[in-house]
C-alpha positions as CSV (number, residue, x, y, z in Angstrom):
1,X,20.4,-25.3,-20.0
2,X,18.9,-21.9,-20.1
3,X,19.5,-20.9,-16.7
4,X,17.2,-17.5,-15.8
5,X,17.4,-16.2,-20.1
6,X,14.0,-15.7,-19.9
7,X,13.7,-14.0,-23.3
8,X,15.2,-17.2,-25.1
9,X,12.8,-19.5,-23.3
10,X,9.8,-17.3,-24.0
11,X,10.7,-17.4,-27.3
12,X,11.2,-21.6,-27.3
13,X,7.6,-21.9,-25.7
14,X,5.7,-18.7,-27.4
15,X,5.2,-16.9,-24.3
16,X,6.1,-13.7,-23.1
17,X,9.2,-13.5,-20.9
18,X,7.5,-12.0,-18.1
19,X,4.9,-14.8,-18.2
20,X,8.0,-17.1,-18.3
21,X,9.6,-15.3,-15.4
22,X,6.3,-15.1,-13.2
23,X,5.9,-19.0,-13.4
24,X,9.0,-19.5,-12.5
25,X,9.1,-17.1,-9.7
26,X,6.1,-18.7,-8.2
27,X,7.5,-22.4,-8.9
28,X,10.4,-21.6,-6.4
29,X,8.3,-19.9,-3.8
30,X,5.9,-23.2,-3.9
31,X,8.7,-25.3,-3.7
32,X,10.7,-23.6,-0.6
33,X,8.3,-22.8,2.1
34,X,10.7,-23.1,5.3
35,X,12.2,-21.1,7.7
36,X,15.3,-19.5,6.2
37,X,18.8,-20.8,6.6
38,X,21.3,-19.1,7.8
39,X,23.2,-20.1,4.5
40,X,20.7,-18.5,2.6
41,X,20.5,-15.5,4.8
42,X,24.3,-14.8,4.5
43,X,23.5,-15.1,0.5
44,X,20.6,-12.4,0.9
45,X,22.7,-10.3,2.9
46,X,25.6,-10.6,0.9
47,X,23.9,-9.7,-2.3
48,X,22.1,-6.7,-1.2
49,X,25.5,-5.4,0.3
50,X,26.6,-5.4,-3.2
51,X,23.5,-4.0,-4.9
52,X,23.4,-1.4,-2.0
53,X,27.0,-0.3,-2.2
54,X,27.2,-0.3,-6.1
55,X,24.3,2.4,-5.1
56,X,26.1,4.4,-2.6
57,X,28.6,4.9,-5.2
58,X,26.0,6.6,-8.1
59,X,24.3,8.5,-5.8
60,X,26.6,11.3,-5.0
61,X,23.6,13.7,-6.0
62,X,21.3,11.5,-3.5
63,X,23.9,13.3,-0.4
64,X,21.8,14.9,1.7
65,X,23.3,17.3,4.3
66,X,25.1,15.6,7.6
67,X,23.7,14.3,10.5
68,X,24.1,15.7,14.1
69,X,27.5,13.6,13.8
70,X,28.9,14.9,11.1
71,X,28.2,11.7,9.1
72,X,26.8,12.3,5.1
73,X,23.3,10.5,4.9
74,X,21.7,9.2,1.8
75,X,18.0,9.6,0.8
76,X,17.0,6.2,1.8
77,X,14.2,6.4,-0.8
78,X,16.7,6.7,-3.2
79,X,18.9,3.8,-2.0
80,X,16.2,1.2,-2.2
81,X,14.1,2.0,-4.6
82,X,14.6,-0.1,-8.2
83,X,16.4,-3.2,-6.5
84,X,16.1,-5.9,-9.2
85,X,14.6,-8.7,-6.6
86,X,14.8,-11.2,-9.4
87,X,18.6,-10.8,-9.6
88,X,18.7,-10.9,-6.1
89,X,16.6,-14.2,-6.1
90,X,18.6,-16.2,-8.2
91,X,22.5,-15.3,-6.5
92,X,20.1,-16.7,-3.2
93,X,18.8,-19.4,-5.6
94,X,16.8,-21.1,-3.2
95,X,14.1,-18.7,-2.6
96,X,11.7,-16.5,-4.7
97,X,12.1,-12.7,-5.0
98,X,9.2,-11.9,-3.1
99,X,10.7,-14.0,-0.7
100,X,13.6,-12.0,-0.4
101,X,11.9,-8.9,-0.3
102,X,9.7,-10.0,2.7
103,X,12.9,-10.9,4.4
């Protein structure tokens, strides 16, 4: 009904929307304690490939100089710090995002 609008369901049960959030989190890691699929792997992978690549594209100041090939190479701190595991979670849906961060 609510899907993951965790504001509007704190505010339904008078709980903060992190609180909200955290139980939920830790409802779907409890629930899905398997190996991975390869399903869900592909929808990992595919995610972060968007979320990395929206990355690459705001980070021109992030360029550092180029490798011994020529290539540019980004500051990997830069490129993977701040991913929004949460988001990431639900397009996997079937795992928790400290799931998908261990992966």
């Amino acid at each position: 009904m609510y899907g993951n609008r965790w504001k509007k369901i704190s505010e339904l049960m008078n709980r903060s929307s992190h609180s909200i959030a955290l139980k939920y989190s830790q409802m779907v890691e409890d629930s899905n304690l398997g190996p991975w699929t390869k399903d869900e792997t592909y929808r990992l992978l595919q995610t972060l490939r968007e979320i990395l690549k929206a990355k690459v594209k705001g980070l021109d100041s992030a360029l550092d100089n180029r490798d011994s090939n020529g290539a540019l190479t980004l500051l990997r701190e830069n490129l993977y710090k701040n991913i929004g595991w949460m988001k990431v979670a639900a397009q996997v849906e079937t795992r928790s995002w400290r799931q998908c961060k261990r992966k």
